[in-house]
C-alpha positions as CSV (number, residue, x, y, z in Angstrom):
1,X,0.0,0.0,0.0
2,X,2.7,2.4,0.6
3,X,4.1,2.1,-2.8
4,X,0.4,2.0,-4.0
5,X,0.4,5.8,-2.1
6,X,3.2,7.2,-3.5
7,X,2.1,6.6,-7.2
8,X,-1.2,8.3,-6.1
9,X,1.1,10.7,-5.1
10,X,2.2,11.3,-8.4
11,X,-0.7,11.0,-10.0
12,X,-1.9,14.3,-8.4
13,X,1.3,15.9,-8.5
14,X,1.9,15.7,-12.2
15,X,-2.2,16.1,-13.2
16,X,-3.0,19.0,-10.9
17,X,0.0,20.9,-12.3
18,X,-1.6,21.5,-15.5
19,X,-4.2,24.1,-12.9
20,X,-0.8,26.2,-12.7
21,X,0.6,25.7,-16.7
22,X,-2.8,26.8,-17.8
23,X,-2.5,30.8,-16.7
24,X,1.3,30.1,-17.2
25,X,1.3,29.0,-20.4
26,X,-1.7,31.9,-21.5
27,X,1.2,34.3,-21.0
28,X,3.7,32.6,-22.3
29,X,2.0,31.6,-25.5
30,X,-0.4,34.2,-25.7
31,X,-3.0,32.2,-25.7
32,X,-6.7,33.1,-25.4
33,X,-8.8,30.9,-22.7
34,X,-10.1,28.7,-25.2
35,X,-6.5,28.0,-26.0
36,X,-5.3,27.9,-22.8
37,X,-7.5,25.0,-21.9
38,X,-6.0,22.8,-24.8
39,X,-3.7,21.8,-21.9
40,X,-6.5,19.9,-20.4
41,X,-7.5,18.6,-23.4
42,X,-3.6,17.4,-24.4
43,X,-3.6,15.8,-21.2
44,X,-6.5,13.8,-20.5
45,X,-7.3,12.8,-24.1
46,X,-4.3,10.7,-23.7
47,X,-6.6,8.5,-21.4
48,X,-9.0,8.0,-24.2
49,X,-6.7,7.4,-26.9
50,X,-4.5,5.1,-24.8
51,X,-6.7,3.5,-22.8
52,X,-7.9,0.5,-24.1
53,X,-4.4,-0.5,-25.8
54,X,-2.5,-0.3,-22.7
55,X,-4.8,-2.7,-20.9
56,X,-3.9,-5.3,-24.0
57,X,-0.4,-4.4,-22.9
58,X,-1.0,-4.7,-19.0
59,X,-2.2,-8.6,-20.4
60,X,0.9,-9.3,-21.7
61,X,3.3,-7.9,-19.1
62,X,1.1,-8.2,-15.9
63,X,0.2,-5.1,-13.3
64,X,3.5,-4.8,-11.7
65,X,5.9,-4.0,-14.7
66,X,3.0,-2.2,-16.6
67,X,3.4,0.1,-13.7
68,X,7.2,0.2,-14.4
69,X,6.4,0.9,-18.0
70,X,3.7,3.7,-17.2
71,X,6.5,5.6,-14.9
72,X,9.0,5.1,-17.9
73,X,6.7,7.0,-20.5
74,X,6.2,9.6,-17.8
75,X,9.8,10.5,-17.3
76,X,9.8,11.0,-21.2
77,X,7.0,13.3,-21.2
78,X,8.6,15.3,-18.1
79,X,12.2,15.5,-20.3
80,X,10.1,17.1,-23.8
81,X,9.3,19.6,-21.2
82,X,12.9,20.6,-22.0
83,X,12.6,21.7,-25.7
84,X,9.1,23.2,-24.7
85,X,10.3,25.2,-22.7
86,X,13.5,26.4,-24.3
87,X,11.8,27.7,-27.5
88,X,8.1,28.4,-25.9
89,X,6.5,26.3,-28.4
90,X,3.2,25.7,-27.9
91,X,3.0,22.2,-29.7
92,X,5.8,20.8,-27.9
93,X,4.3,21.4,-24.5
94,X,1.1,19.9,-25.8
95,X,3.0,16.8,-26.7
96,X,4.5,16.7,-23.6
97,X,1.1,17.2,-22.1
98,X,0.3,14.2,-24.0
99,X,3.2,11.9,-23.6
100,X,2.7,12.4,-19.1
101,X,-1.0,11.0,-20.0
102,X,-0.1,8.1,-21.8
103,X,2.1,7.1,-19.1
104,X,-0.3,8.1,-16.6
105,X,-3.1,6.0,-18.3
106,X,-1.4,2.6,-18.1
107,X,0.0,3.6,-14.6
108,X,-4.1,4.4,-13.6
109,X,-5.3,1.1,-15.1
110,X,-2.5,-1.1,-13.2
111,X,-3.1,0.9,-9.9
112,X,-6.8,1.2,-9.3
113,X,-8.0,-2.4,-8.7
114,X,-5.0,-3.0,-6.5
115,X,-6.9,-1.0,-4.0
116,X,-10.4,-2.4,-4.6
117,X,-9.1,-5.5,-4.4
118,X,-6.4,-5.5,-1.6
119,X,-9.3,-5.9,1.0
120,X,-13.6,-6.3,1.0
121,X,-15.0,-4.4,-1.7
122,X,-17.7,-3.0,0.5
123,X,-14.7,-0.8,1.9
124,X,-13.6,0.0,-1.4
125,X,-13.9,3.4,-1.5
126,X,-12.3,3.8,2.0
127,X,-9.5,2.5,0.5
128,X,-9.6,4.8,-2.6
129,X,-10.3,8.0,-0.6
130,X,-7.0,7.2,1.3
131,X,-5.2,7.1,-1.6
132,X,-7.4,10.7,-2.7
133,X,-5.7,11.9,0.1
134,X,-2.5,11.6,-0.8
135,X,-3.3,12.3,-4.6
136,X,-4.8,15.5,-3.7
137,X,-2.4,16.3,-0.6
138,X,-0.3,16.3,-4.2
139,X,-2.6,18.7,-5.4
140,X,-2.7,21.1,-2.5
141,X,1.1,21.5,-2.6
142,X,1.8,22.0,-6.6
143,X,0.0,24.7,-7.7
144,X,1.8,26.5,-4.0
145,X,5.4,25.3,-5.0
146,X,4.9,26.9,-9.2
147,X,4.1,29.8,-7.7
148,X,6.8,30.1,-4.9
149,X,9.1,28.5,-7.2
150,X,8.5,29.9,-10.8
151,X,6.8,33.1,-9.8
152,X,8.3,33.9,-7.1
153,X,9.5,37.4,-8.1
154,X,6.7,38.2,-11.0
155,X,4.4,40.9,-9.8
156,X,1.8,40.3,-12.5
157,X,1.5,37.6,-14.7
158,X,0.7,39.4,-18.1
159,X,2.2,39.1,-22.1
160,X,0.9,42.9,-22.1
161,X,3.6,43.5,-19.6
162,X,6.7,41.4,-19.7
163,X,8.8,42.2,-22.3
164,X,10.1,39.3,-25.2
165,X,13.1,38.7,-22.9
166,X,10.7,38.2,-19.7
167,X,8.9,36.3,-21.2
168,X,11.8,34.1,-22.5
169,X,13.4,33.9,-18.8
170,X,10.1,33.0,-17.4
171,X,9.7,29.7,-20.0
172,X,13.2,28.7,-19.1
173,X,12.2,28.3,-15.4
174,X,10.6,25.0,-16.3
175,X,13.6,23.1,-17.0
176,X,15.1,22.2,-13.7
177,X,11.4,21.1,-12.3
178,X,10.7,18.7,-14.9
179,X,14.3,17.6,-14.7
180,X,14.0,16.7,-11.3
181,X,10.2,15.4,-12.1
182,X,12.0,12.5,-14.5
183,X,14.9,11.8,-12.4
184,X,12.6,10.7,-9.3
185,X,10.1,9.0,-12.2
186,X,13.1,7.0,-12.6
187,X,13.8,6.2,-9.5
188,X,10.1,4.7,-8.8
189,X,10.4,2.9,-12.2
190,X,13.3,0.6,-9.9
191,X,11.5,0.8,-6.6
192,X,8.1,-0.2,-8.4
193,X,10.4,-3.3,-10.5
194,X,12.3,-4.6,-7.0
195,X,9.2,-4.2,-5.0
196,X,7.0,-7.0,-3.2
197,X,3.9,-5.7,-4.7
198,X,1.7,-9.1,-5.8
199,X,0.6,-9.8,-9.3
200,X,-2.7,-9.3,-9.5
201,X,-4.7,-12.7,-11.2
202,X,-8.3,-12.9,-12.3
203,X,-8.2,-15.9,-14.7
204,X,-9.7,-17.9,-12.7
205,X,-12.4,-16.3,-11.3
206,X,-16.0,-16.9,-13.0
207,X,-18.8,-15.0,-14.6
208,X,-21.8,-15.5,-16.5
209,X,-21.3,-17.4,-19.8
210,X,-23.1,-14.9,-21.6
211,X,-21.0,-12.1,-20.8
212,X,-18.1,-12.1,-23.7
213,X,-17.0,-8.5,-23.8
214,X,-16.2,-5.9,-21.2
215,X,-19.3,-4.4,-23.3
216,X,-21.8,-6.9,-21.7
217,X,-21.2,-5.3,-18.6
218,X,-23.6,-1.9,-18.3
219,X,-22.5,-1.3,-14.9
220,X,-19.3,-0.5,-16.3
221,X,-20.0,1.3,-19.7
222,X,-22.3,3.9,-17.7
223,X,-19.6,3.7,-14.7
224,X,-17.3,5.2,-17.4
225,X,-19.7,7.6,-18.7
226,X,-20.2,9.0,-15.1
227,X,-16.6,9.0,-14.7
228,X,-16.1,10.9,-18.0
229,X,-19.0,13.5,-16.8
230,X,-17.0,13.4,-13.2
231,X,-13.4,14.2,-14.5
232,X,-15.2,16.9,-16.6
233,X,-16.2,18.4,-13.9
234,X,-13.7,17.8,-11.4
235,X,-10.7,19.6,-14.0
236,X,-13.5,22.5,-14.2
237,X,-13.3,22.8,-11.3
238,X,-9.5,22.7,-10.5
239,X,-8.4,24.0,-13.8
240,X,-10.7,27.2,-14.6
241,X,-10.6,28.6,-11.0
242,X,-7.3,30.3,-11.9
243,X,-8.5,32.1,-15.3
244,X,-11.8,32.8,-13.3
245,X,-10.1,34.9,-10.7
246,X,-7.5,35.8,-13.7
247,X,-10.4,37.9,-14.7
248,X,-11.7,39.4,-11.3
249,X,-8.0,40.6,-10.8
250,X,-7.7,37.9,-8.1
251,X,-3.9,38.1,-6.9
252,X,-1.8,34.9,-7.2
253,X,-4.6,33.2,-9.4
254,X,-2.5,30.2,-10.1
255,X,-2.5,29.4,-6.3
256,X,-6.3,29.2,-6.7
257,X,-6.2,25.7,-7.2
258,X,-4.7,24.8,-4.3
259,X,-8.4,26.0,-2.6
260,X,-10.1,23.2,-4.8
261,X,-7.5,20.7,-3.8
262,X,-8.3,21.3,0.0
263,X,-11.9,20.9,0.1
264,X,-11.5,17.5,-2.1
265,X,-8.7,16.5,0.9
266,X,-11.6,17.4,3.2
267,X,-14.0,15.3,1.4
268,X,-12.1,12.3,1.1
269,X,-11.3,12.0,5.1
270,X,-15.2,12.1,5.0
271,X,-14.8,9.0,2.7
272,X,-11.9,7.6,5.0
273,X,-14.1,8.0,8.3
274,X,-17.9,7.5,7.1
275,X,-17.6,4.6,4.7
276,X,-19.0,1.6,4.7
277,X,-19.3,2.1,8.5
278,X,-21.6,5.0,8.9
279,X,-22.7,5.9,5.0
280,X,-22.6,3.5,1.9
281,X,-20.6,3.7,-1.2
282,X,-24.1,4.0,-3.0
283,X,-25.1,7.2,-0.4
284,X,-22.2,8.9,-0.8
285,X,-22.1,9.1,-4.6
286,X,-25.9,10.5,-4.3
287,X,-24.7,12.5,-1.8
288,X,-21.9,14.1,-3.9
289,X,-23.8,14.7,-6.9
290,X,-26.5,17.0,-5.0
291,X,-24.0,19.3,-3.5
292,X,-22.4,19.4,-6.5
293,X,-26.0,20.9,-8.4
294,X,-26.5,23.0,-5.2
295,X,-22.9,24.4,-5.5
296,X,-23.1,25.5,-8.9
297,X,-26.2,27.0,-8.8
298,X,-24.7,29.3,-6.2
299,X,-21.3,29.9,-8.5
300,X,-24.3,31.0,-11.1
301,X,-26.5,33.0,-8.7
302,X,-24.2,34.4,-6.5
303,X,-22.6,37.6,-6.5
304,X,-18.9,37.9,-7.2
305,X,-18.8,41.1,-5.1
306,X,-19.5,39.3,-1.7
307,X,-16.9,37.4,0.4
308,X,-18.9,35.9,3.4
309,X,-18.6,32.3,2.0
310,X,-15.1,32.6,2.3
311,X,-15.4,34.6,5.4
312,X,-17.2,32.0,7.5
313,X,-15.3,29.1,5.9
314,X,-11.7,30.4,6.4
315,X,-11.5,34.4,7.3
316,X,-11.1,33.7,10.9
317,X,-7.7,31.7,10.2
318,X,-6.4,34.7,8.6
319,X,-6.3,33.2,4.9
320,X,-6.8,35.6,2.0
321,X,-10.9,35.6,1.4
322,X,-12.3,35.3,-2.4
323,X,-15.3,36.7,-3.9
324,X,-18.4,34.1,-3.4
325,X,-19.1,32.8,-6.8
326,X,-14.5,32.0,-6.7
327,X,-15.5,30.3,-3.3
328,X,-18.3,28.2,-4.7
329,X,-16.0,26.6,-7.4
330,X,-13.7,25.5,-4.6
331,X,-15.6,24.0,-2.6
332,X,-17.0,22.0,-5.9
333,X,-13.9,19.6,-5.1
334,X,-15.5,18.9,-1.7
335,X,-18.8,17.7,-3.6
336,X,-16.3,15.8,-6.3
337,X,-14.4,14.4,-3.7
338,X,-16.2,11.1,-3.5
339,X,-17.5,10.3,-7.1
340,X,-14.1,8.4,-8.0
341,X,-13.9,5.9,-4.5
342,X,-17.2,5.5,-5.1
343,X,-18.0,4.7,-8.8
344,X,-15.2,2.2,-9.3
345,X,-16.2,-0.7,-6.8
346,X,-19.7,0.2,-7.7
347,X,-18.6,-0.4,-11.6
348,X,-15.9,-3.3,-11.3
349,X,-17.5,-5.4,-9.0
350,X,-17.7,-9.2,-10.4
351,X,-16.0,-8.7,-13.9
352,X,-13.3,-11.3,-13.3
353,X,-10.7,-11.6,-16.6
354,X,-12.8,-8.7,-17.7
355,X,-10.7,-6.2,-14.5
356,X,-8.4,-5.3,-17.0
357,X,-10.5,-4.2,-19.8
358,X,-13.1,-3.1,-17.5
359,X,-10.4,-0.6,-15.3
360,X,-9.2,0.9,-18.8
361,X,-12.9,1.6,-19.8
362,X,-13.2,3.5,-16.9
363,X,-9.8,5.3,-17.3
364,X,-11.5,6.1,-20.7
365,X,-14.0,8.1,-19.0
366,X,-11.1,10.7,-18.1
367,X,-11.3,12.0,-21.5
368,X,-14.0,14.3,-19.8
369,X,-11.1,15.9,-18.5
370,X,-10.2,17.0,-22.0
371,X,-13.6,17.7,-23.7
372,X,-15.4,19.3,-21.1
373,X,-13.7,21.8,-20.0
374,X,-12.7,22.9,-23.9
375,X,-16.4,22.9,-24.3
376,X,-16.4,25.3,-21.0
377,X,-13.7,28.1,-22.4
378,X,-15.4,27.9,-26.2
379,X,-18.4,28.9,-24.2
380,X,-17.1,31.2,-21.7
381,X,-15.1,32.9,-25.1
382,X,-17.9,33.2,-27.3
383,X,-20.3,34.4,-24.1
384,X,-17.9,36.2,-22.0
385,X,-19.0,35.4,-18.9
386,X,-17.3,32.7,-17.6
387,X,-19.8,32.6,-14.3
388,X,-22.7,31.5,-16.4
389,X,-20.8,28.6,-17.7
390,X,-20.1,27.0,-15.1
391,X,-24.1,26.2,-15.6
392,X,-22.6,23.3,-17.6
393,X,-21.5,21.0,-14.7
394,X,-25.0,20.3,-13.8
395,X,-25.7,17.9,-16.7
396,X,-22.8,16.1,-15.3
397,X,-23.9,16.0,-12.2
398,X,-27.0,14.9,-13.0
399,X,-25.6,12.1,-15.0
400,X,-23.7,10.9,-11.6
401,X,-27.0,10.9,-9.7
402,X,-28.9,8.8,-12.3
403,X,-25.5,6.6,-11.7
404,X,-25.9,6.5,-8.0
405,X,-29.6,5.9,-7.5
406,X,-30.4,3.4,-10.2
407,X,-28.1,2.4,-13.2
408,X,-25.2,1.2,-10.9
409,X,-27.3,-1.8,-10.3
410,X,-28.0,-2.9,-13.8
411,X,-26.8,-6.2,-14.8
412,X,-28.5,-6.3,-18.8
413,X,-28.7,-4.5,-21.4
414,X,-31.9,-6.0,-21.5
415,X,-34.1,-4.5,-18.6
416,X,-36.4,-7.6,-18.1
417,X,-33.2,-9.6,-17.0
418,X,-31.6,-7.0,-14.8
419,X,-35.0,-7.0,-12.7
């Protein structure tokens, strides 16, 4: 399990980073927000793409050294960070983008049924919102340490007024990070390789004859699609918080996701504490989704010129307080916080040789990390009002409540035999 946590680790380390590039990279490339969030897109699209081969792979080389293999791609994608960054290119760092995904795909698919598994399913999510803790203890501290150690001396973070040779300086500061990001990638590839992690075997478990694809299984095709909706909504709300207070002249607005990251730490001990022993997996995804519709209807409804969300919640500790509506989208990771532990027990229970294919469907689903929220900044640019957009993330949470109070549960694609 410990090994199991530090790749969680990583996970949230190297995906909540992109929160930070996104406003970074806007100045540096001049990019427009619908642009920008092309990042996102680069990134998670990698989980579609690569999905569904590298579970073919994870047949042939088993969980353990698929692992390896995922860290491996990684450190390659941290090292194109290089030439990205020393001529500012735009592609590049979307290819990089791309490359850390593919790694991180195959590294996902391995990991995640290790922890269902390891123990009862029943405490499955448990398990998993332990490991959220540590992924998202990741994503508190990332978008803190780019600021304090890329922007440390930047006053504003605007193309209109660095200079050419500002601009070049500031790119340049990515280097040594991602250096050091490959070199430690590298290091896990030999602790992961020498390690006494198990290999995990479900050949021999057994399912219904007339189940011959992962396809058969609807638990798991809608499980993806409310994971697809989920990530959409979860990057949403990790991602655009810093261009949203970008453009209310919020100070330090790539810090903002470290706000996000908190409440989603805070939601996840809730997950650690409360399930199965108090609340059930099934609850707590119901649960989730309906603060998730009330919270956005506040970002929508709420005005940005108010601060007594953030006063009650955190004023009194003497932390900087945000407008309302920039409050609202934080605590949206307290209302995502769940939907992960609790969809993927929910979704892979029973699928015996089917685990493999059935954890890269899910893994597909992360893709809504790269539509959605380059569906949310074409809206937001065409509109110009980035608050009303965020009207968007209730059709995904209403997909995520359909998942929780009914479809979780069906066994057919016929209805008659799933009663």
């Amino acid at each position: 399990m410990i090994i199991i946590g530090i790749l969680f680790f990583i996970f949230g380390f190297v995906t909540w980073l992109n929160g930070s590039l996104i406003p970074f990279l806007k100045v540096i490339c001049d990019l427009n927000e619908f642009q920008a969030l092309f990042v996102t897109f680069a990134f998670y699209i990698a989980y579609t793409v690569m999905a569904l081969p590298m579970s073919y792979v994870l047949e042939k080389t088993g969980y353990k050294n698929g692992m390896a293999l995922g860290l491996g791609i990684m450190a390659v994608g941290s090292l194109l960070f290089i030439p990205a960054a020393t001529s500012a290119s735009y592609i590049l760092f979307l290819l990089a983008l791309f490359t850390l995904g593919t790694g991180l795909t195959i590294l996902q698919t391995a990991s995640n049924p290790y922890v269902i598994y390891i123990g009862p399913i029943e405490s499955a999510a448990m398990r998993i919102s332990i490991m959220g803790l540590i992924n998202k203890s990741a994503g508190v501290l990332v978008p803190l340490l780019f600021t304090a150690l890329i922007l440390s001396d930047i006053g504003t973070l605007s193309s209109e007024i660095l200079s050419q040779e500002e601009l070049a300086d500031l790119s340049s500061r990515l280097i040594f990070p991602y250096i050091i990001m490959a070199i430690v990638l590298s290091g896990l590839i030999v602790l992961v390789k020498y390690s006494s992690i198990p290999e995990l075997d479900f050949e021999n478990e057994k399912i219904s004859s007339d189940k011959q694809s992962i396809f058969h299984f609807p638990r798991v095709v809608l499980g993806a699609v409310a994971l697809f909706f989920y990530v959409g909504v979860e990057v949403i709300a990790g991602d655009t918080i810093g261009l949203y207070g970008q453009s209310l002249d919020i100070a330090n607005a790539t810090a903002l996701t470290s706000y996000t990251m908190i409440f989603m730490v805070f939601g996840y001990l809730i997950g650690v504490f409360f399930i199965p022993k108090y609340i059930s997996q099934e609850r707590a995804l119901i649960g989730s989704a309906v603060l998730g519709i009330l919270f956005v209807l506040g970002i929508v409804f709420t005005s940005d010129q108010s601060y007594f969300i953030s006063e009650i919640l955190w004023g009194w500790m003497g932390i900087p307080i945000l407008p309302n509506t920039i409050a609202l989208v934080a605590l949206l990771g307290f209302a995502n916080a769940l939907v992960w532990p609790t969809i993927w027990p929910l979704a892979l229970e029973g699928l015996g040789k089917y685990t493999a294919q059935g954890s890269a469907l899910l893994i597909m689903g992360i893709a809504g990390g790269a539509i959605l929220p380059l569906i949310f900044g074409k809206i937001s640019f065409i509109s110009g009002d980035m608050q009303s957009t965020y009207l968007l993330c209730i059709i995904c949470y209403a997909f995520i409540l359909g998942y929780a109070l009914s479809w979780h549960k069906i066994t057919s694609w016929n209805l008659d035999d799933s009663k």
